[in-house]
N, C-alpha and C positions, 0 to 999 in steps of 0.2 A: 536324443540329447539336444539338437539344434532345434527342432521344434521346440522345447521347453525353453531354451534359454529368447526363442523369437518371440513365445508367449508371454514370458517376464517382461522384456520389454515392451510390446503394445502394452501391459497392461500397466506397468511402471512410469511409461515416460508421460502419457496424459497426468497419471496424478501429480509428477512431479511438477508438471508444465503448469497444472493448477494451482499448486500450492505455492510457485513462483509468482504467478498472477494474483492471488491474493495476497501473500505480501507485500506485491508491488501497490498494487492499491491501499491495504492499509496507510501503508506508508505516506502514501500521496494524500490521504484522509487527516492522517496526521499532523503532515506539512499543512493542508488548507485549517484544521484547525487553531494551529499556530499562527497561521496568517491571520486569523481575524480575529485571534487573542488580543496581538501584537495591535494590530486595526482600532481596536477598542480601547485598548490602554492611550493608542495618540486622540485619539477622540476624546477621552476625557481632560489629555494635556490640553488641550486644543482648547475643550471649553471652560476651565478653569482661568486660561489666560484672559477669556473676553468676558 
């Protein structure tokens, strides 16, 4: 029984540790695409004004 439940774990916690990691990255993917949405919308204020 203790072997099994040791096994669930090695085998559980890397995937979960991955699929923390890529969300976390998404996420970050996301934020930088916002950023240079945002970037691009004052860029065109920008040149509108001159």
């Amino acid at each position: 029984m203790l072997q099994l439940s040791v096994l669930i774990a090695v085998i559980c916690v890397p995937i979960l540790a991955m699929l923390a990691m890529g969300a976390k990255v998404e996420k970050r993917q996301r934020d930088r695409a916002k950023i240079v949405q945002e970037r691009a919308k004052l860029m065109e204020i920008y040149k509108h004004q001159f």
